[in-house]
PDB file of the backbone (N, CA, C, O) and the ligand in Angstrom, with CONECT records:
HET     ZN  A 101       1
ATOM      1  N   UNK A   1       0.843  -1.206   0.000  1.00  0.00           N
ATOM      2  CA  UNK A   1       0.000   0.000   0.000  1.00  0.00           C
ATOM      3  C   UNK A   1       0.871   1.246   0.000  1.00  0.00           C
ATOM      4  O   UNK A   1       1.783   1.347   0.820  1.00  0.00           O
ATOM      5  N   UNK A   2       0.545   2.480  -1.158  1.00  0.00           N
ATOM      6  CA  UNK A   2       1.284   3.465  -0.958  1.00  0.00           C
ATOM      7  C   UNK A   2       0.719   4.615   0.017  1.00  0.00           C
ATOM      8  O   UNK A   2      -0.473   4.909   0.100  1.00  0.00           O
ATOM      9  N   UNK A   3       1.571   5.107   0.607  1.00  0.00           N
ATOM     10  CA  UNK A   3       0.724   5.902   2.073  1.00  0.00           C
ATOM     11  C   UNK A   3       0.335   7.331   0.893  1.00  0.00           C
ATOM     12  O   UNK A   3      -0.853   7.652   0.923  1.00  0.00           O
ATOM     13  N   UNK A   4       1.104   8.034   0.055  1.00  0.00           N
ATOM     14  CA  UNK A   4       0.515   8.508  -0.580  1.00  0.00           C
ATOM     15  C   UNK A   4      -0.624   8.546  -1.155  1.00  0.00           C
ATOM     16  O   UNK A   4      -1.385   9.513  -1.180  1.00  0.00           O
ATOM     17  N   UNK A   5      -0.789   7.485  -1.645  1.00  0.00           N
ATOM     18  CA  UNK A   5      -1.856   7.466  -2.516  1.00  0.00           C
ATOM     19  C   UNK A   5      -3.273   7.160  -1.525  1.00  0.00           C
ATOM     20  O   UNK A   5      -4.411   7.568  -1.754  1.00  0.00           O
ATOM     21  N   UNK A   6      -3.005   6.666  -0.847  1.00  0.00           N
ATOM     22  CA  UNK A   6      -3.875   6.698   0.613  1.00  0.00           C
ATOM     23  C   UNK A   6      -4.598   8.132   0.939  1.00  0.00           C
ATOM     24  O   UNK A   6      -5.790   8.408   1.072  1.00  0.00           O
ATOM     25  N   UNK A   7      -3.378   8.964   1.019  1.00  0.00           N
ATOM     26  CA  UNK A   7      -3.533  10.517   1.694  1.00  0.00           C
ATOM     27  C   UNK A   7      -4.460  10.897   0.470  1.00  0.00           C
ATOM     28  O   UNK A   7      -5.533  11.439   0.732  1.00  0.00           O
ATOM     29  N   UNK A   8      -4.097  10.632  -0.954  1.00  0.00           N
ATOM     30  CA  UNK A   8      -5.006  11.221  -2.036  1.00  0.00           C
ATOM     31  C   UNK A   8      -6.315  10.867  -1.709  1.00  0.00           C
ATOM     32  O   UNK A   8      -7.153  11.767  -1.655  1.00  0.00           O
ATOM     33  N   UNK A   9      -6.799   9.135  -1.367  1.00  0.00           N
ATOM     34  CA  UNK A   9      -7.951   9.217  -1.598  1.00  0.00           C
ATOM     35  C   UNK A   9      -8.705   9.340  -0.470  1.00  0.00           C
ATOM     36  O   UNK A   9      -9.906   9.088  -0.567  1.00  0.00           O
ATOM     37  N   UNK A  10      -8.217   9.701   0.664  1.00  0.00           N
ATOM     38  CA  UNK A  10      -8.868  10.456   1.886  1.00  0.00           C
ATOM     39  C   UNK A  10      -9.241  11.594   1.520  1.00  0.00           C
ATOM     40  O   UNK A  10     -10.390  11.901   1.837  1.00  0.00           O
ATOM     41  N   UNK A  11      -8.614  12.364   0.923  1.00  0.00           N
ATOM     42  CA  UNK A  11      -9.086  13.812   0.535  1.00  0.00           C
ATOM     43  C   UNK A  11      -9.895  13.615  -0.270  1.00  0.00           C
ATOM     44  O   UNK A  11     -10.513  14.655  -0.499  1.00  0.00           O
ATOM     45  N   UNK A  12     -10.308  12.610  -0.971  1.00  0.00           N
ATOM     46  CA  UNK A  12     -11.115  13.194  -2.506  1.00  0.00           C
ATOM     47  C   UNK A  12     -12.557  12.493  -1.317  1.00  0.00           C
ATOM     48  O   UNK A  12     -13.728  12.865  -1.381  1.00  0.00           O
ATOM     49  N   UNK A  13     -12.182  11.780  -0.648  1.00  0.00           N
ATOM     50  CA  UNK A  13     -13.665  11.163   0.661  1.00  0.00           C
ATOM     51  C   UNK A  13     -13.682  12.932   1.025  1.00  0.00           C
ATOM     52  O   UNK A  13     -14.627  13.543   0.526  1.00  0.00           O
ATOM     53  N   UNK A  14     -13.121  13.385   1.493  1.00  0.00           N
ATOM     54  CA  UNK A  14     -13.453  14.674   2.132  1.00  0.00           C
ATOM     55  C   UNK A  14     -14.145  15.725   1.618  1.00  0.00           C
ATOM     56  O   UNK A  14     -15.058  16.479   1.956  1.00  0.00           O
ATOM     57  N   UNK A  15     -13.181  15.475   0.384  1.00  0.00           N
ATOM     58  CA  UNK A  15     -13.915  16.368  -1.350  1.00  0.00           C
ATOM     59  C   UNK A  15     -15.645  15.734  -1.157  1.00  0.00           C
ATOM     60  O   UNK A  15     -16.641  16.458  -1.120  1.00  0.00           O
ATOM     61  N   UNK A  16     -15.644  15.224  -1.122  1.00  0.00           N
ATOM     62  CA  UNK A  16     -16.930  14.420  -1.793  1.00  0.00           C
ATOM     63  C   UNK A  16     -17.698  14.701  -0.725  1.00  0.00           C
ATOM     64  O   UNK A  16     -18.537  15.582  -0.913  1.00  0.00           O
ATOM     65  N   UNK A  17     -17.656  14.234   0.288  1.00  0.00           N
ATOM     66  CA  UNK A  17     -18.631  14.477   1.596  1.00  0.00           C
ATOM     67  C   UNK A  17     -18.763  16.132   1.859  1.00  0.00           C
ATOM     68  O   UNK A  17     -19.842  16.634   2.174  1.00  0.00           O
ATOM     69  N   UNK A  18     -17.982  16.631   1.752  1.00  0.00           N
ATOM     70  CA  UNK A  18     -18.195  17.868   1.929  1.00  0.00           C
ATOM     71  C   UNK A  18     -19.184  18.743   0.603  1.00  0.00           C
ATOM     72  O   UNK A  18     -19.826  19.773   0.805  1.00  0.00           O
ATOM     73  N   UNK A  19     -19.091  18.081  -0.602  1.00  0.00           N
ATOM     74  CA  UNK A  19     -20.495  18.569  -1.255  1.00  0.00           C
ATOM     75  C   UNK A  19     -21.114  17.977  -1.283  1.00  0.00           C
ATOM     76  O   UNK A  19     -22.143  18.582  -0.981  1.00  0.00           O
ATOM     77  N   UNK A  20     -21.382  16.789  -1.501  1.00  0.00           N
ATOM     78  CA  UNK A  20     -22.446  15.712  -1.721  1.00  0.00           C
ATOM     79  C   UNK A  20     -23.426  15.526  -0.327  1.00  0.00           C
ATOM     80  O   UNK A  20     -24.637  15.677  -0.167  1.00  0.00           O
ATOM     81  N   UNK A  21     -22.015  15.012   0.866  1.00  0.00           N
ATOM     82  CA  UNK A  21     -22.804  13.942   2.028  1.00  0.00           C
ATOM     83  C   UNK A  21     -23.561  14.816   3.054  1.00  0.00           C
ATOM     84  O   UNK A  21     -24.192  14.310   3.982  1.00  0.00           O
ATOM     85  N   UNK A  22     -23.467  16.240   2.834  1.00  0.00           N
ATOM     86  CA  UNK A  22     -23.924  17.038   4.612  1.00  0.00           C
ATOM     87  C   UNK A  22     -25.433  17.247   4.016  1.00  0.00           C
ATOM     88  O   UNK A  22     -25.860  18.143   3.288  1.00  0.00           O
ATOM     89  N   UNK A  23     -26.098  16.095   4.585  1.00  0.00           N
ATOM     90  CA  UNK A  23     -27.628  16.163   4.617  1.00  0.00           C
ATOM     91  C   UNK A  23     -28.137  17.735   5.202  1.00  0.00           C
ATOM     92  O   UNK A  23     -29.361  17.788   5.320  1.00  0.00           O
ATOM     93  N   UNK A  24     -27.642  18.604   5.462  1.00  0.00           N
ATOM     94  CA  UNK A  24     -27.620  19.821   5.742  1.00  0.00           C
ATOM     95  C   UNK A  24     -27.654  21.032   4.655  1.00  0.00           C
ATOM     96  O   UNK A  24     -28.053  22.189   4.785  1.00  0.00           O
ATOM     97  N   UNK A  25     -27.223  20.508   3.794  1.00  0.00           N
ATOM     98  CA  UNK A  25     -26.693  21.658   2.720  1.00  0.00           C
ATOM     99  C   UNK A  25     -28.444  21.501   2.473  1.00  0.00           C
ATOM    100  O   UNK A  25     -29.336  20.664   2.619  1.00  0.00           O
ATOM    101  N   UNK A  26     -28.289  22.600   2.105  1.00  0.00           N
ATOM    102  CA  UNK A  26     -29.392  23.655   1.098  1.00  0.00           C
ATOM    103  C   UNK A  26     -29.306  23.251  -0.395  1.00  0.00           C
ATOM    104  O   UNK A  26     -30.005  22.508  -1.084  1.00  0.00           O
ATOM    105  N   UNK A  27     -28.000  24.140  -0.706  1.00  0.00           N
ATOM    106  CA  UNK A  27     -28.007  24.819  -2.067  1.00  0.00           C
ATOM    107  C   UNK A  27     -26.537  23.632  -2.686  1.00  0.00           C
ATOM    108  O   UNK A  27     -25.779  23.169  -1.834  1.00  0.00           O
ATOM    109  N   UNK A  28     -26.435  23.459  -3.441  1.00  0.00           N
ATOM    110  CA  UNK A  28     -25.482  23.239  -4.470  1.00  0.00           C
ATOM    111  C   UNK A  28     -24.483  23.569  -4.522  1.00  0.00           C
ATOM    112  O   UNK A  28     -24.350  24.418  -3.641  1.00  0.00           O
ATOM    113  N   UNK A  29     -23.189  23.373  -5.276  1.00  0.00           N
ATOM    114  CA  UNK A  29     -21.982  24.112  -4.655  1.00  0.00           C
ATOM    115  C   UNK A  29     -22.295  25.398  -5.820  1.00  0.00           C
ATOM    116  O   UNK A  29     -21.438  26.277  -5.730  1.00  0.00           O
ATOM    117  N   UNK A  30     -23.185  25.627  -6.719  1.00  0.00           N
ATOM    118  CA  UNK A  30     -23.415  26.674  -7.695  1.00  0.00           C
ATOM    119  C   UNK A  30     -24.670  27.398  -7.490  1.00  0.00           C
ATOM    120  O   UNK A  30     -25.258  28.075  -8.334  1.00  0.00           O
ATOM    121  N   UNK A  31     -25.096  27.134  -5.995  1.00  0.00           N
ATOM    122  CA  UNK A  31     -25.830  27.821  -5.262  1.00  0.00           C
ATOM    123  C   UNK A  31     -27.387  27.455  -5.910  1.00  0.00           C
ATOM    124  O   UNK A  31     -28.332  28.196  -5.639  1.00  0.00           O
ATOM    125  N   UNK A  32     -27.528  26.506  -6.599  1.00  0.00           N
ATOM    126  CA  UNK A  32     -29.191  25.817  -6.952  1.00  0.00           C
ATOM    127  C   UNK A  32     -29.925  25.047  -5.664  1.00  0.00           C
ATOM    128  O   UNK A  32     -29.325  24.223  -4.974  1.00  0.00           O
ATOM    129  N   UNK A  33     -31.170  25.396  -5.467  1.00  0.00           N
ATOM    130  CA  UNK A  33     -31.515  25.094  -4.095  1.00  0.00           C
ATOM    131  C   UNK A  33     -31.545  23.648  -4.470  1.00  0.00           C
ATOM    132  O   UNK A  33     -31.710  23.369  -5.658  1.00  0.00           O
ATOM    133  N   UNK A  34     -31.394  22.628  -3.517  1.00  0.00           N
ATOM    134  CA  UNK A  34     -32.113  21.019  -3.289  1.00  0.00           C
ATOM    135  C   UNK A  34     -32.891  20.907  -3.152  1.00  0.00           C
ATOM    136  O   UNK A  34     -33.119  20.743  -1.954  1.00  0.00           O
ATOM    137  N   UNK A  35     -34.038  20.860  -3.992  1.00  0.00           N
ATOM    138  CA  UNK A  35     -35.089  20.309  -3.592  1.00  0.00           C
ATOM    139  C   UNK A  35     -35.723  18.722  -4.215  1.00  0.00           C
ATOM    140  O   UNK A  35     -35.191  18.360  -5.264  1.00  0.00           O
ATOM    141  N   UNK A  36     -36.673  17.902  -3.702  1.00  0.00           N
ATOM    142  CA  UNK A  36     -37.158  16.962  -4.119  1.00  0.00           C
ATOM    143  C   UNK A  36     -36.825  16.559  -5.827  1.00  0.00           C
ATOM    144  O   UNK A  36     -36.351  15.548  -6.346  1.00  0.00           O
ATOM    145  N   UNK A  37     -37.464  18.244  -6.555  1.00  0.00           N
ATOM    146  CA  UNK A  37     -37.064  17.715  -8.139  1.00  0.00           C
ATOM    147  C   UNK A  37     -36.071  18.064  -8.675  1.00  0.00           C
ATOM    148  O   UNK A  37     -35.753  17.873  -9.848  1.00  0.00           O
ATOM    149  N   UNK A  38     -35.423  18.677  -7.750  1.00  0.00           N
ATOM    150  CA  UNK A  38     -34.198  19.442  -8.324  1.00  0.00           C
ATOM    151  C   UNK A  38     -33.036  18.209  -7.630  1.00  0.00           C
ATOM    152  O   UNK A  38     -31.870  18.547  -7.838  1.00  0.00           O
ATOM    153  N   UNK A  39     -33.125  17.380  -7.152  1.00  0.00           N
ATOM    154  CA  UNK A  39     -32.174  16.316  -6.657  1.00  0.00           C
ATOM    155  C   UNK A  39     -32.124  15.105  -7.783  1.00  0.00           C
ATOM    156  O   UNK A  39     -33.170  14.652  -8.249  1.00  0.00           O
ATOM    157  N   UNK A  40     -30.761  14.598  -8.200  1.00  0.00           N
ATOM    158  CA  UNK A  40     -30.527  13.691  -8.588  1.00  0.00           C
ATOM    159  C   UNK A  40     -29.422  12.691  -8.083  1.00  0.00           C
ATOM    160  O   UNK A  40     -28.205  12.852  -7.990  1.00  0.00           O
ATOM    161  N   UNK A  41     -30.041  11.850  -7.852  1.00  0.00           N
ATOM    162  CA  UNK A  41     -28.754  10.393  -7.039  1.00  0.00           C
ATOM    163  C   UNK A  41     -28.298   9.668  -7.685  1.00  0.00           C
ATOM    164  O   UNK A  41     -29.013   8.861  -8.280  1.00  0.00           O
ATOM    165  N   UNK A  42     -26.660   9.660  -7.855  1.00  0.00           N
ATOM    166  CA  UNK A  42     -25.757   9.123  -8.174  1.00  0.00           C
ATOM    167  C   UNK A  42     -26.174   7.665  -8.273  1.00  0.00           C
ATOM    168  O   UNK A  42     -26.991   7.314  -7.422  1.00  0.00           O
ATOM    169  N   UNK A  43     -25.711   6.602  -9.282  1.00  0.00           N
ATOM    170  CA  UNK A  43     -26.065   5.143  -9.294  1.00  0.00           C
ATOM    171  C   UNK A  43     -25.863   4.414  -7.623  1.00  0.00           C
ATOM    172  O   UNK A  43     -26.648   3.564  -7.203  1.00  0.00           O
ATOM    173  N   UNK A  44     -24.878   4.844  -6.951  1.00  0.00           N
ATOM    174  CA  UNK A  44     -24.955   4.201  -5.804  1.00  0.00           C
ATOM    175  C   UNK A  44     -25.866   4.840  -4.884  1.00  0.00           C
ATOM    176  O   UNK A  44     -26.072   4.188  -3.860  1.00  0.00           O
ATOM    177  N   UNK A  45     -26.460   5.937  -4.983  1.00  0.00           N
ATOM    178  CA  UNK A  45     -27.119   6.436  -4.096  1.00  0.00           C
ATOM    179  C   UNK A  45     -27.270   6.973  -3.006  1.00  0.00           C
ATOM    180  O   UNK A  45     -28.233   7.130  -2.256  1.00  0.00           O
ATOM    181  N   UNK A  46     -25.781   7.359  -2.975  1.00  0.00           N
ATOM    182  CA  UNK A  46     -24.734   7.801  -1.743  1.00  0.00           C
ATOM    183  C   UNK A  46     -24.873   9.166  -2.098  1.00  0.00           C
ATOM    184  O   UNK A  46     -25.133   9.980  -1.211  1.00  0.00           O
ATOM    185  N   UNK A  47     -24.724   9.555  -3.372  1.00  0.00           N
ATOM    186  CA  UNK A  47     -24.384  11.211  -3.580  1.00  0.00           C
ATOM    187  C   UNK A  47     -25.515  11.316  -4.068  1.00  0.00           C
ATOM    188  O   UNK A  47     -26.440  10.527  -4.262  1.00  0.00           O
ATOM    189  N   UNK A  48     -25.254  12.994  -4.356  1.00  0.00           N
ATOM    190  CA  UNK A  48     -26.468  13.800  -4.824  1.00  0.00           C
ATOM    191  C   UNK A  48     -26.002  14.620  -5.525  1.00  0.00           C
ATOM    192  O   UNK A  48     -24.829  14.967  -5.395  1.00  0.00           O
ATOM    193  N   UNK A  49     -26.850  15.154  -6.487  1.00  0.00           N
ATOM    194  CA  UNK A  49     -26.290  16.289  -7.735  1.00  0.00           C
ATOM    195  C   UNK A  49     -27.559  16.989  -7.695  1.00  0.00           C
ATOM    196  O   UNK A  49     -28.599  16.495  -7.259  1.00  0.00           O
ATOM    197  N   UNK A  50     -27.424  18.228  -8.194  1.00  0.00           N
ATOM    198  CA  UNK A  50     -28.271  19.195  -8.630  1.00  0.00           C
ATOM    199  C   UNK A  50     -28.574  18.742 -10.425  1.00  0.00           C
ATOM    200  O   UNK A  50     -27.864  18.668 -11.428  1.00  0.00           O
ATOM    201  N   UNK A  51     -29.852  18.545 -10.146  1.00  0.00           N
ATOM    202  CA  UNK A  51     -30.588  18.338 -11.775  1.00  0.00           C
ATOM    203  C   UNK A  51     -29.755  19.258 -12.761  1.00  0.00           C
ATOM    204  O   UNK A  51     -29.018  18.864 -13.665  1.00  0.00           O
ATOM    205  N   UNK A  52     -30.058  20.728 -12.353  1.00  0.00           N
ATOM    206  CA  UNK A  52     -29.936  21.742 -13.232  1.00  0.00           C
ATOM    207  C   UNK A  52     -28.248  22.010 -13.568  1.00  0.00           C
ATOM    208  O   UNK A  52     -27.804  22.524 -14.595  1.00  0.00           O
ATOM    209  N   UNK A  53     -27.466  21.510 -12.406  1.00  0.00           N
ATOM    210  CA  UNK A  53     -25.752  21.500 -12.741  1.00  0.00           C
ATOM    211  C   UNK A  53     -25.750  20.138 -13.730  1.00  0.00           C
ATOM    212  O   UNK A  53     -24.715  20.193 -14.395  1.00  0.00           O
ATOM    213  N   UNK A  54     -26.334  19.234 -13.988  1.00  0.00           N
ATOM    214  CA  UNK A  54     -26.427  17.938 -14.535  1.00  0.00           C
ATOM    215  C   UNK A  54     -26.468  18.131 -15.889  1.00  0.00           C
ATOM    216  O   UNK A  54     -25.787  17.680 -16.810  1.00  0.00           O
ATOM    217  N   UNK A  55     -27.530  18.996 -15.830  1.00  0.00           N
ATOM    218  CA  UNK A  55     -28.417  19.109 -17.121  1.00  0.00           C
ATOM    219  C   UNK A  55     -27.493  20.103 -18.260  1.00  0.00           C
ATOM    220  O   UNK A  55     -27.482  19.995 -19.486  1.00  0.00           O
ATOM    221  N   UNK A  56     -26.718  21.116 -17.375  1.00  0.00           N
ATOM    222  CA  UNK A  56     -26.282  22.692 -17.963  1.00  0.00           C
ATOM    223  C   UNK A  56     -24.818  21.427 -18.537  1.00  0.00           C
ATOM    224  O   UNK A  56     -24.413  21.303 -19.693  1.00  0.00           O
ATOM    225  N   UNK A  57     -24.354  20.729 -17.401  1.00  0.00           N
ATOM    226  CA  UNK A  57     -22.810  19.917 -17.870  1.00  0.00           C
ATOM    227  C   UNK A  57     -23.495  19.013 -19.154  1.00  0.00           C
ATOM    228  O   UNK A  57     -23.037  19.047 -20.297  1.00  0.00           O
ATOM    229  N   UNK A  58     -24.537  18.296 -18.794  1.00  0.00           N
ATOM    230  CA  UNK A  58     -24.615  17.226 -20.354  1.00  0.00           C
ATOM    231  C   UNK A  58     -24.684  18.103 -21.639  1.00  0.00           C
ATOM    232  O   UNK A  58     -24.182  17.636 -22.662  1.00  0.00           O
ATOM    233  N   UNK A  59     -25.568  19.987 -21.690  1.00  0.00           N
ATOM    234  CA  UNK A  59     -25.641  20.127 -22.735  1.00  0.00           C
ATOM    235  C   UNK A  59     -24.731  20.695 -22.895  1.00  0.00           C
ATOM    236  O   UNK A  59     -24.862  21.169 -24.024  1.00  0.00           O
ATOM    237  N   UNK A  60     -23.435  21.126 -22.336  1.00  0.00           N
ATOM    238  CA  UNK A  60     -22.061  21.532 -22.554  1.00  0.00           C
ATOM    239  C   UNK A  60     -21.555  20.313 -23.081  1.00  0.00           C
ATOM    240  O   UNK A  60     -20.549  20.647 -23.707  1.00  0.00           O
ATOM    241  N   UNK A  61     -21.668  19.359 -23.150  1.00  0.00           N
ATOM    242  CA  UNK A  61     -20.979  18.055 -23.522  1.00  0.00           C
ATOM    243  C   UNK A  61     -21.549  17.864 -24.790  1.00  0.00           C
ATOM    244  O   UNK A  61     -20.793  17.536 -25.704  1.00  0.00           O
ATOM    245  N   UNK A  62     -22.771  18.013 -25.014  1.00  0.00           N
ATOM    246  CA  UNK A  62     -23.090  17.480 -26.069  1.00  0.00           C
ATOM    247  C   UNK A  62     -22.877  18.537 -26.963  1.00  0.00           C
ATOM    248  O   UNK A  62     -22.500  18.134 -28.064  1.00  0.00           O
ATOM    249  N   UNK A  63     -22.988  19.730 -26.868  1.00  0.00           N
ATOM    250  CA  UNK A  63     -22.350  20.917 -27.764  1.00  0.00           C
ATOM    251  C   UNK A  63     -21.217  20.531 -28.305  1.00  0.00           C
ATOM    252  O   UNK A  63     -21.054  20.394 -29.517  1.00  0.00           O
ATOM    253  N   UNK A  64     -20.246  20.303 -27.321  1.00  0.00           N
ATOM    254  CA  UNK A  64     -18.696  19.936 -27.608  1.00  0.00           C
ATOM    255  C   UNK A  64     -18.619  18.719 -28.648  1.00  0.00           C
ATOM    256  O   UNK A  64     -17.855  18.593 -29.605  1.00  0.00           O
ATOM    257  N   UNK A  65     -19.471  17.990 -28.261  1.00  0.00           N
ATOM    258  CA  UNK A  65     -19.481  16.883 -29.048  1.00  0.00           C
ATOM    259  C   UNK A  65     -19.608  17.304 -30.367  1.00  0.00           C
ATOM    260  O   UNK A  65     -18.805  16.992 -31.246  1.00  0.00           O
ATOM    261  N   UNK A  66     -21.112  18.375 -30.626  1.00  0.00           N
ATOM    262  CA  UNK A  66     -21.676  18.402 -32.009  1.00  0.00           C
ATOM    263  C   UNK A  66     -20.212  19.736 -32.867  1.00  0.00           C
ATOM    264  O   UNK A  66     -19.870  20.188 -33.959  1.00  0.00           O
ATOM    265  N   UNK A  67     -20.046  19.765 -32.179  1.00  0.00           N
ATOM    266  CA  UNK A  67     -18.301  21.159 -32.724  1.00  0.00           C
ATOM    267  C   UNK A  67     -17.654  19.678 -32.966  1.00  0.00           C
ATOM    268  O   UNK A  67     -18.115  19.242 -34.021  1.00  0.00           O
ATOM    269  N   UNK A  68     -17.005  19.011 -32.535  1.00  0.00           N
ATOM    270  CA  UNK A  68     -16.130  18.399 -32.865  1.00  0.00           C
ATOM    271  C   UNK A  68     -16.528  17.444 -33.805  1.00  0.00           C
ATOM    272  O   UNK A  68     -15.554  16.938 -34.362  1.00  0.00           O
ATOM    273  N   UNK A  69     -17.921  16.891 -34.291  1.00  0.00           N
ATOM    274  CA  UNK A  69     -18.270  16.007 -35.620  1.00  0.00           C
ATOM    275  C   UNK A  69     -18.359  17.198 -36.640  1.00  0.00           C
ATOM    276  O   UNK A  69     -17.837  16.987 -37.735  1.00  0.00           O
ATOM    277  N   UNK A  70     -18.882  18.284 -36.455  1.00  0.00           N
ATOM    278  CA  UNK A  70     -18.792  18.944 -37.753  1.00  0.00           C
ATOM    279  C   UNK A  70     -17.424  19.394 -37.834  1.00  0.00           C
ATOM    280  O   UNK A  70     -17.098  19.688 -38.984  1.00  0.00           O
ATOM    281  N   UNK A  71     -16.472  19.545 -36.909  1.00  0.00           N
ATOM    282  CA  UNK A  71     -15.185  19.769 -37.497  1.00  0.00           C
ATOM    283  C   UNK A  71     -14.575  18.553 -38.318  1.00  0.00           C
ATOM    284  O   UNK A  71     -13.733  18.648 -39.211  1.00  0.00           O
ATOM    285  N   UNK A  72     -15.115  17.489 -37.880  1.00  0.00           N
ATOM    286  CA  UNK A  72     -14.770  16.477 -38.906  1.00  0.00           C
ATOM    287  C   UNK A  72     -15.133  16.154 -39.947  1.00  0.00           C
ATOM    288  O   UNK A  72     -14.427  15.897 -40.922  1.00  0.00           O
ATOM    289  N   UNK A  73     -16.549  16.120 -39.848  1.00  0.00           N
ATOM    290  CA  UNK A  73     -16.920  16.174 -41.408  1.00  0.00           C
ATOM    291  C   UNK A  73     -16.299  17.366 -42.307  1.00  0.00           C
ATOM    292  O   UNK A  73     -15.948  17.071 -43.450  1.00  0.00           O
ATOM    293  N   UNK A  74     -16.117  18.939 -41.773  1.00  0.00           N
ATOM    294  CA  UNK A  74     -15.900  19.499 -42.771  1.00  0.00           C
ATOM    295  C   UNK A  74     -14.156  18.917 -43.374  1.00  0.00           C
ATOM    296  O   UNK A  74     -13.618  18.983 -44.479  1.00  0.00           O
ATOM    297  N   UNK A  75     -13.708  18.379 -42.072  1.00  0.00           N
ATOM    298  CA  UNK A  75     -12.471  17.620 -42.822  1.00  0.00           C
ATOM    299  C   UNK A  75     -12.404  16.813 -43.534  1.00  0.00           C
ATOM    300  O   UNK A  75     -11.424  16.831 -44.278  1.00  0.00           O
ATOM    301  N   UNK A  76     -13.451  15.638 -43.682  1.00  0.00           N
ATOM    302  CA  UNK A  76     -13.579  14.398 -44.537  1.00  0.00           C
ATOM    303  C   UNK A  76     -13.764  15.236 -45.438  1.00  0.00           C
ATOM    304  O   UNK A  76     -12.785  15.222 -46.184  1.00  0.00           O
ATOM    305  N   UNK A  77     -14.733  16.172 -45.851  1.00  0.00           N
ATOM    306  CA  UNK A  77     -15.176  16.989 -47.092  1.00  0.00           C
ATOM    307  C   UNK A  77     -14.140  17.771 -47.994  1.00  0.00           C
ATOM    308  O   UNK A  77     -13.968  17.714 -49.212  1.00  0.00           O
ATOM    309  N   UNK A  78     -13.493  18.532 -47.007  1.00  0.00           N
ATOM    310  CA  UNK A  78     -12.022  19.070 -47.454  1.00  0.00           C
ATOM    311  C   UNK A  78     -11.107  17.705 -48.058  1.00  0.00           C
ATOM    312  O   UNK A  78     -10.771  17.854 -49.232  1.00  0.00           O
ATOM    313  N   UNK A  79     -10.681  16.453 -47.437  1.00  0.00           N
ATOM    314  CA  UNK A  79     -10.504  15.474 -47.923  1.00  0.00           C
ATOM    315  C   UNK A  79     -10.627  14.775 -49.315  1.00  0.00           C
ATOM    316  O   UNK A  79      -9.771  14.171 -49.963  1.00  0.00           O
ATOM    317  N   UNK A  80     -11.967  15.036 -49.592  1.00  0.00           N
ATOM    318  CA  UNK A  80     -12.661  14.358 -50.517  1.00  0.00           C
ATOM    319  C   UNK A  80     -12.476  15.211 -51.866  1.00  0.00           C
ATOM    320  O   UNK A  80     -12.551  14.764 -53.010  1.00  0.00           O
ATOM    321  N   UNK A  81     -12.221  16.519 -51.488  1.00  0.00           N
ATOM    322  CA  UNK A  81     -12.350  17.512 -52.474  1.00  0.00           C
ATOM    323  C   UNK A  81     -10.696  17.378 -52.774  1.00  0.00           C
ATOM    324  O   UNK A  81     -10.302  16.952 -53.859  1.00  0.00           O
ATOM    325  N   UNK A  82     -10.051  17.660 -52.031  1.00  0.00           N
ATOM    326  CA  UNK A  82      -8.054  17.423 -52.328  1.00  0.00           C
ATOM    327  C   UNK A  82      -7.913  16.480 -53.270  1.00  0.00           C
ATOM    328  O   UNK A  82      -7.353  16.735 -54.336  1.00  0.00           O
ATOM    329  N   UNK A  83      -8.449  15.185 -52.956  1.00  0.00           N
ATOM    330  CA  UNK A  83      -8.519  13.608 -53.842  1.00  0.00           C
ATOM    331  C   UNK A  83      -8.691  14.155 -55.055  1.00  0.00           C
ATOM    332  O   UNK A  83      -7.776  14.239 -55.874  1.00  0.00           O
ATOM    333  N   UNK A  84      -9.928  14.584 -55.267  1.00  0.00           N
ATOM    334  CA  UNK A  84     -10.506  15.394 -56.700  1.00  0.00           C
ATOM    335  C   UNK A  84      -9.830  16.118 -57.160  1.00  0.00           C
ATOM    336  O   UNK A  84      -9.948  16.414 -58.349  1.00  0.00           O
ATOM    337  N   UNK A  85      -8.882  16.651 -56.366  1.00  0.00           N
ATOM    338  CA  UNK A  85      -7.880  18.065 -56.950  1.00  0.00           C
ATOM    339  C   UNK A  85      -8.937  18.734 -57.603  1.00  0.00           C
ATOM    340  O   UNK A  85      -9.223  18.731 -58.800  1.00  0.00           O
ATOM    341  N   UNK A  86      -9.646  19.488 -56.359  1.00  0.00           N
ATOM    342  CA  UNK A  86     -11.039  20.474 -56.854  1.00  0.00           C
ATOM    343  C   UNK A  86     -10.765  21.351 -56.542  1.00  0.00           C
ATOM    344  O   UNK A  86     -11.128  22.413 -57.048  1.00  0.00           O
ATOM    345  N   UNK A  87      -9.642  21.159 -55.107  1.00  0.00           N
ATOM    346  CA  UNK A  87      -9.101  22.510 -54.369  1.00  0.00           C
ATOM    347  C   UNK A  87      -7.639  22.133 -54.169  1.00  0.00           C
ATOM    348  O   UNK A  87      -6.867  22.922 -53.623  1.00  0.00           O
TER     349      UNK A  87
HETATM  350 ZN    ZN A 101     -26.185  22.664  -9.058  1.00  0.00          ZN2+
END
């Protein structure tokens, strides 16, 4: 066992309990209140997330996603056109 790596994952328990576990908290760490519909539980059911931080990160993800296929296609396209010696 490395005692380091030990010390890391005590802290990230600390990290974690300190937003997730204090059945106390209110608000979110982005200040969205907890409530009933605004709560979402992690697959184990230990943590908790704010719907609306959930929701704002997936459609940041999926944005990123849709930038990075059309940067590709316009590359396959640019591609396709070089082959042709069109451009
Ligand atoms: Zn939130």
């Amino acid at each position: 066992m490395n005692p380091a790596h030990l010390e890391i994952t005590n802290q990230w328990d600390h990290v974690d309990s300190a937003t997730f576990g204090n059945k106390d908290k209110t608000h979110c760490p982005h200040g969205y209140e907890y409530t009933p519909e605004n709560i979402s539980w992690n697959k184990n059911g230990k943590s908790r997330e704010c719907r609306t931080c959930k929701y704002a990160r997936n459609l940041r993800y999926q944005q990123r996603r849709k930038q990075v296929f059309r940067q590709e296609c316009e590359e396959g396209f640019r591609r396709i056109l070089e082959k042709r010696g069109w451009i």
